[in-house]
N, C-alpha and C positions, 0 to 999 in steps of 0.2 A: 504493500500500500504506500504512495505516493505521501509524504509529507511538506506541508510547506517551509521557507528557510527559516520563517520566525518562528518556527518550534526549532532548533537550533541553538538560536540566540535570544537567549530571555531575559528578560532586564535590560535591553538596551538601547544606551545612553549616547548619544552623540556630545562629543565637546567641543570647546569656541576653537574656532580655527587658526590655523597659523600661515602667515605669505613669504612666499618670494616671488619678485618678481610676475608673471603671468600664473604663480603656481599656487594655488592654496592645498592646504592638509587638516582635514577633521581626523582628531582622535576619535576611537568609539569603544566601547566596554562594553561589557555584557555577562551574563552570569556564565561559568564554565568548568565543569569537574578536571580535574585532572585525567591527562590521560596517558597515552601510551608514553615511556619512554624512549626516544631516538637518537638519533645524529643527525646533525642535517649537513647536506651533500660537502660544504667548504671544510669542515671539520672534519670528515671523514677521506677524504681527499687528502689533506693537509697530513693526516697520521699516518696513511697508507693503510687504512682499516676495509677500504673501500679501492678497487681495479677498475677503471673503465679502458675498453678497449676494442678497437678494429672486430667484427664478428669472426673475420677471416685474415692470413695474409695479406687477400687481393681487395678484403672490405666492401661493406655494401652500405651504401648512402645512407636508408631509411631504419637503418637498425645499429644499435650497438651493444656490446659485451660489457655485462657490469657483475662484479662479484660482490658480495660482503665478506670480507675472508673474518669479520668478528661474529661477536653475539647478539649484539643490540642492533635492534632495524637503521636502515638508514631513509630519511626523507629527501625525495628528487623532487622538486617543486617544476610544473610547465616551465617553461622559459626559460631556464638557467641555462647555461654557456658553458657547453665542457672545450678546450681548449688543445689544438695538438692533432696527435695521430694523422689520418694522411687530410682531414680536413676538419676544419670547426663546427659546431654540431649544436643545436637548441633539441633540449625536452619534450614534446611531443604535449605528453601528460602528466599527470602531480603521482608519484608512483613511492612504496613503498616496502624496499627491501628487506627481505628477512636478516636474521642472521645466517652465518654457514650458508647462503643462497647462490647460485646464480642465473641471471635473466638475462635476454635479449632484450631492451626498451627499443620504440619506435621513437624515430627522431627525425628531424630534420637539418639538411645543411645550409650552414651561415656564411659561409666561404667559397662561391664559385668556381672561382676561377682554379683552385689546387684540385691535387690527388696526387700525393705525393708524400711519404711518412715524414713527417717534422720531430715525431716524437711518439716511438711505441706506444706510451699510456696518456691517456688525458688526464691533464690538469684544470684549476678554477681561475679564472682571474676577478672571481667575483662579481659576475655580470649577468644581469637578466634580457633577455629581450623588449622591446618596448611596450607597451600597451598598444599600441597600434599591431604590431604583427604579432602578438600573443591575440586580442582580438580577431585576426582573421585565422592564425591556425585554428581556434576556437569554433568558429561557421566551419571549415574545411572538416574535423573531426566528428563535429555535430552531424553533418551528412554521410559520415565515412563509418559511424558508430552504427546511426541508421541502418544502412547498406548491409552491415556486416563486416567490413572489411577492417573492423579494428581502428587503431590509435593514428589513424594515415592521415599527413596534412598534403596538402596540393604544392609541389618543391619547386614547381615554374611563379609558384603565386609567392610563397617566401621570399624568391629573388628576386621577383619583381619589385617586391614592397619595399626591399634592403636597398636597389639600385636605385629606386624612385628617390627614396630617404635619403641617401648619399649624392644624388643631384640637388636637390633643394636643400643640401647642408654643405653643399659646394666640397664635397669631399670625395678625393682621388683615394681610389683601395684599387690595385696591380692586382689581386684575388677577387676581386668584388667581399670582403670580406666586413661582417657587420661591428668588429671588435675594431675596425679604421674610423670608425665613426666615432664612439666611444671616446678613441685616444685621442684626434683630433678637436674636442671639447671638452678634453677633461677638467680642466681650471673652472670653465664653468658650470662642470656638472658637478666640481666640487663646493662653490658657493651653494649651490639650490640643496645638497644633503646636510651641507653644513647649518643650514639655516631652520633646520628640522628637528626637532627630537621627542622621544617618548614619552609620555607621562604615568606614573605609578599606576597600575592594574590597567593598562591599556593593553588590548588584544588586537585593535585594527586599525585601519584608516581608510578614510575616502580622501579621493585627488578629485580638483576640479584643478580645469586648464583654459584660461582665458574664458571665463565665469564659467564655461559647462564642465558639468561632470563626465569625468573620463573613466575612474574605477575604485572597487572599494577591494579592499584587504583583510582577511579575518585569517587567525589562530586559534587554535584550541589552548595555549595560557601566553601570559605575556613574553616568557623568556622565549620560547620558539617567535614571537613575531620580534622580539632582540635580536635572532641568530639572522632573521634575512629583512631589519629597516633597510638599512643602510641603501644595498643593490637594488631592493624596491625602489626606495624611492629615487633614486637614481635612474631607475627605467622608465619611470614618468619626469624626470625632468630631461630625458631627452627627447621625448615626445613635446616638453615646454618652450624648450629651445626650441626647435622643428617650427612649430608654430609662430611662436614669435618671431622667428629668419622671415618668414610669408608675411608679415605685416596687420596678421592680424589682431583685435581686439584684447590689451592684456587687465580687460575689467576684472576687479575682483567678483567673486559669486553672492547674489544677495538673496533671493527666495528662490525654494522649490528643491531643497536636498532632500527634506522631507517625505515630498513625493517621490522623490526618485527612490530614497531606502523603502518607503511604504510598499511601494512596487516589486521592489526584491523580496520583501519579508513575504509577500501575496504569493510566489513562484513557488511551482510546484517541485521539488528537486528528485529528479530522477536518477537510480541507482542501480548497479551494475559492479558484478566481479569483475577486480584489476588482476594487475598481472600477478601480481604476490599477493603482499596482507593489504587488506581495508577494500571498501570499495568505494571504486567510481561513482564521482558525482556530477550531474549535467543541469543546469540551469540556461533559459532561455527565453525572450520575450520577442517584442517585436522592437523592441529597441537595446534591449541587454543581453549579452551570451555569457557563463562563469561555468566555471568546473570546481570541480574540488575534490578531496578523500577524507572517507571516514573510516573507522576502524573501532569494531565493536562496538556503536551505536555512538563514538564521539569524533566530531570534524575539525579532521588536524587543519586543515587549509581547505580554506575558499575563497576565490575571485572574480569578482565578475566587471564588466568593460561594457562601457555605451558600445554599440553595436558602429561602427566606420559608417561615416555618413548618415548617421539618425539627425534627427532633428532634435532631439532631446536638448533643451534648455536650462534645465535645471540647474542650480546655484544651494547656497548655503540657507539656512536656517536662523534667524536671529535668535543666542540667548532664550529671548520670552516666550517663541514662536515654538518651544523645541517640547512641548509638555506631551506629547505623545510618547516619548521615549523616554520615561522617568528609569532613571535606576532604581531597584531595589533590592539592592546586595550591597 
């Protein structure tokens, strides 16, 4: 049976928001049991607890080899950037490794132009993909889950959206690769993270980008949404940037986030065995796409993104305006 996302999240609190630039960030809270113990993917990487790797010698694009060689699961969040082997590689799906496991994950590639080993094993350089092209694997997936055909995003539409992005950020990559983009703005993507940070018992946040809403972020406790603020927000402010290069609009957000989370909370979330532990979670509207994993009835991660090209309007909440979402925890 189908539940909606605000049985999920109970008690929840939106808080005043915080800017840079064309970018604002709401905290939000919510009540949340503790749950599974993990790793998430940069920690686990960084100890060598975790292998990612080529399927094969000769490698195949849409898949890769991932080990846990410990005990404790590890968390692959959509979007994250493994780095290396014969080309650079984004997550597919939010997926969650056992211990002693290993799996093939479906992925996608970030880096056109190689195929060519740089480096046996993948490494992190702490990088997510953007909300814009985590939104369209998102549609790609949604129709590929559909079908049957599993965790498959469209790799001509990835590079399309990487090469589009890298023209209108006037950025030369010899691979077409999306981690040129990145390096190429780093100074400024490090003002927009720097200008951010957590507040006690906070588990998510919503981005608005030149007053509209772009995407909201949820954990299952604070310290897991510690392990990946940072490169979140990071992936929406290069989406901030982007926008702002085009000359658009850097109004702050003033009514209508309200509605926009009302509408999330109303979505029915549909569920489906992943590849290891927890399962897949798909949410979708006619203006919002999110996925997420749960694991024994609790939701390590969910995200969901204005659909590319919605009309969707929506802005912040004032303070007094916010009595729908009382805390009560």
């Amino acid at each position: 049976m189908q539940k909606p996302v605000k049985d999920y999240f109970q008690g929840l609190e939106i808080g005043p928001r915080a800017d840079h630039q064309n970018m604002s960030v709401f905290p939000f809270f919510f009540m949340a049991e503790a749950g599974l113990q993990y790793l998430p993917l940069d920690a686990a990487l960084a100890s060598g607890v975790i292998e990612v790797a080529e399927v094969s010698e000769g490698g195949d694009v849409p898949n890769l080899k991932v080990t846990n060689k410990g005990e404790i699961p590890i968390l692959i969040l959509a979007g994250e950037e493994l780095v290396g082997a014969k080309q650079n590689r984004i997550v597919n799906a939010t997926f969650l490794i056992a211990g002693k496991a290993r799996f093939n994950i479906p992925v996608s590639c970030v880096e056109q132009g190689r195929w060519s080993y740089q480096s046996k094993h993948f490494m992190s350089e702490r990088r997510m993909s953007s909300p814009q092209l985590r939104s369209r694997v998102e549609l790609d997936l949604a129709c590929s889950i559909r079908e049957g055909r599993g965790f498959r995003a469209n790799q001509s539409g990835v590079w399309d959206e990487i090469g589009t992005k890298s023209a209108r950020m006037s950025v030369h990559s010899p691979t077409g690769a999306m981690s040129d983009i990145y390096e190429s703005y780093e100074d400024q993507l490090r003002q927009y993270t720097e200008s951010f940070s957590l507040s006690p018992n906070q588990k998510g946040f919503l981005v608005a980008i030149n007053g509209r809403m772009a995407g909201m972020e949820a954990f299952g406790s604070q310290d897991s949404l510690a392990n990946y603020f940072t490169k979140l927000i990071q992936s929406y402010a290069l989406d901030a940037i982007d926008l702002h290069r085009q000359g658009q609009s850097s109004k702050h957000p003033e009514d209508g986030i309200e509605a926009w989370v009302e509408e999330i909370r109303e979505l029915p979330v549909i569920s489906s065995p992943s590849l290891s532990l927890g399962e897949d979670l798909r949410v979708e509207s006619e203006k919002v796409i999110g996925s997420g994993l749960m694991h024994e009835g609790t939701v390590l991660y969910l995200s969901v993104f204005s659909k590319n090209g919605s009309k969707n309007k929506s802005g912040m909440a004032r303070a007094s305006r916010r009595g729908s979402f009382n805390r009560d925890f």
